[in-house]
Each structure stands twice: as structure tokens, then as C-alpha cells.
C-alpha positions in Angstrom: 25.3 35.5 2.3 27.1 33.3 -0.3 29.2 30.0 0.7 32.2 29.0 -0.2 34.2 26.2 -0.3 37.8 26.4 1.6 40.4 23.8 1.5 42.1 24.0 5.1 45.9 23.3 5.1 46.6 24.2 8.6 44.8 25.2 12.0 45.6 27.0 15.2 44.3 25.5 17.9 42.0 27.5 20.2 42.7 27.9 23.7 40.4 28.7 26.2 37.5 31.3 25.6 34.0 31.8 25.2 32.6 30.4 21.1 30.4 33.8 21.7 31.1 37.6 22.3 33.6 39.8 20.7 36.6 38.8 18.5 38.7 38.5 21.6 36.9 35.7 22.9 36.0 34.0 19.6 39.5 34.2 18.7 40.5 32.6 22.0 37.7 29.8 21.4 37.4 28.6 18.5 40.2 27.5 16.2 41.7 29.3 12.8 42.0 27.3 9.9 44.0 29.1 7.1 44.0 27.7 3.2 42.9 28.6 0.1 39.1 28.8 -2.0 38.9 25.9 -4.1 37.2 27.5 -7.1 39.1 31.4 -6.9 42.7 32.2 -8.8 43.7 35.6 -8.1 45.7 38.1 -10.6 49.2 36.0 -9.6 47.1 32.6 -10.7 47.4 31.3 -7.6 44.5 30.8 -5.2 42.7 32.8 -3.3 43.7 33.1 0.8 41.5 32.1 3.2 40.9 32.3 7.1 37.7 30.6 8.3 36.7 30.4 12.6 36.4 26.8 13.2 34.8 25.3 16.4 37.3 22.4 16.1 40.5 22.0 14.6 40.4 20.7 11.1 43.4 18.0 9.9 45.2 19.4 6.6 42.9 19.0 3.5 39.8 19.0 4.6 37.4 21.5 2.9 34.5 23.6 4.6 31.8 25.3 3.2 31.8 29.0 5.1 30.9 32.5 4.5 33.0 35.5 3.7 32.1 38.2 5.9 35.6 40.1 5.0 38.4 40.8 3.2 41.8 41.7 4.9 44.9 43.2 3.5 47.7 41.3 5.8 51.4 42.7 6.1 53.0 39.5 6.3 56.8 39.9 6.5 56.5 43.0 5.0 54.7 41.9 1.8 50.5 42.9 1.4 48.3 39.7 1.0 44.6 40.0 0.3 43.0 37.0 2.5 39.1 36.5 3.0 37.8 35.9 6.4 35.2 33.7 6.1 32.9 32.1 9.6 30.9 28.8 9.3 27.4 29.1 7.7 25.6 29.6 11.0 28.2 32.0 12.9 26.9 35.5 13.3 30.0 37.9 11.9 28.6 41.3 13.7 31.2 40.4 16.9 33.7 40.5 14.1 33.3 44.6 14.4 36.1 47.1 12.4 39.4 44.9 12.0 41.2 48.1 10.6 42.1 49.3 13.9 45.2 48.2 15.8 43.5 46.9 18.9 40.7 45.3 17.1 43.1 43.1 15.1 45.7 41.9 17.5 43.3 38.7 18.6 43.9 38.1 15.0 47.5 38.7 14.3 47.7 36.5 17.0 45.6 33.5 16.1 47.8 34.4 12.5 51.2 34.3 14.1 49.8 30.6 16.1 49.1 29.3 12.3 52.5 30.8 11.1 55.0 30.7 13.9 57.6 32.5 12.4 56.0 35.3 10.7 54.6 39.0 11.8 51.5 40.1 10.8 49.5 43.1 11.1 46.2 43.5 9.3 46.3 47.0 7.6 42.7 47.4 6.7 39.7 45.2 6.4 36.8 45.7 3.8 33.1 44.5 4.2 31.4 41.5 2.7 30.4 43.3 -0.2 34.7 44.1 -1.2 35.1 40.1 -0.6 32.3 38.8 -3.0 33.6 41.4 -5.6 37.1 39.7 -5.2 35.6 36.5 -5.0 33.4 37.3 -7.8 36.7 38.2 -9.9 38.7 35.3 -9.0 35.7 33.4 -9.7 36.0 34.3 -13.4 39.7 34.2 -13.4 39.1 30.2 -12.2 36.8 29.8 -14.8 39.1 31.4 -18.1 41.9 29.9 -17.1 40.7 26.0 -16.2 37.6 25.9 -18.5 35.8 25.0 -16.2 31.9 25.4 -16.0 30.5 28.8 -14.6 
């Protein structure tokens, strides 16, 4: 599994819950950081959005080196956005399970709506880590052509 590196601009705090088990619980215990991938421009030019399970809560700008285990296509006040859900190096994602269906992602339209207050989210599908690096992989080179930066 690659690593990445994500610069957090907000967390959600984690209430109480077990760190282990299924998304339920690890959604109740351990906090959500959204932000972007430091090194990934998608086809707008803008980066790449990304959620990462945190065991604490990290202060704004901080970056994290995690793992994307999916990619999800979020309805977020009625607009798609492709975000990669990423867990720390060490976190096994098999708990994580099938997010496409609508019981299985309300622990995380929920940790979503705790980051983002005022908006509605519902995931509409979710893609293995396989569909993520092949974004990633994309964005990658976009970073890369349009920056000039090494690759």
C-alpha cells in the first residue's frame, strides 16, 4: 500500500467509541481530518480531497503521511466530489467494508456533516484502493505537468 502525504485543514472530533471494530465504532472513535493531497491536482487544477481516520485531532495545517484504501464520490449539496479516504499507515482498512450502501455510509456522512456543519452529504458509491491510486496516479502527473516539479 502506497503513502501519501495529506495536509489537514479541519477535524471532527471523535466522541466516544471503540479505535477497533466496524466503521461504526471507528467512526465514533477516532477523529476525521478532511484536506487535501499535497502533491495531486485533479482535472479542475485544484487539489485532490482527502479524508484520513485520525486517533487524535490534528490542528489546521498539519500534514500526515496515510494510506488510501478508497475513493468516494460524495453528493455534497447536490454537487459530486471525488475524495480519497485514506487511514494511518498502520490502521487495518478491512472494517472499512462496502461504503456504497446507505447504512454502511451514514457513520460517515456523519463524521462529514461534524467537519462541515452545514452541509448534506451522502456517499453515492465507493471504489477500492486500486480506483484511488489510479486517480492518485493521474493527479500525480497532472501535479507534475503543470508545477514542473520532479517525478
Amino acid at each position: 500500500m502506497s503513502t501519501i502525504t495529506v495536509s489537514v485543514h479541519r477535524t471532527a472530533g471523535a466522541g466516544p467509541g471503540s479505535a477497533h471494530g466496524d466503521l461504526t465504532q471507528r467512526m465514533s472513535g477516532y477523529a476525521l481530518g478532511s484536506g487535501t493531497i499535497t502533491d495531486a491536482l485533479g482535472p479542475d487544477g485544484r487539489q485532490v480531497k482527502a479524508l484520513v481516520l485520525l486517533r487524535e485531532p490534528a490542528l489546521p495545517g498539519i500534514e500526515v503521511t496515510a494510506c488510501p484504501v478508497k475513493l468516494l464520490h460524495l453528493h455534497l449539496d447536490g454537487a459530486a466530489h471525488p475524495v480519497v479516504l485514506c487511514l494511518l499507515p498502520d490502521q487495518d482498512p478491512a472494517p472499512l467494508g462496502d461504503l456504497s450502501h446507505p447504512a454502511a455510509n451514514e457513520p460517515l456522512c456523519e463524521a462529514v456533516h461534524r467537519l462541515h456543519g452545514e452541509h448534506v452529504c451522502v456517499v453515492l458509491d465507493s471504489q477500492d484502493a486500486a480506483c484511488a491510486e489510479a486517480i492518485l496516479d493521474r493527479a500525480r502527473a497532472e501535479f507534475r505537468a503543470l508545477t514542473g516539479a520532479p517525478g
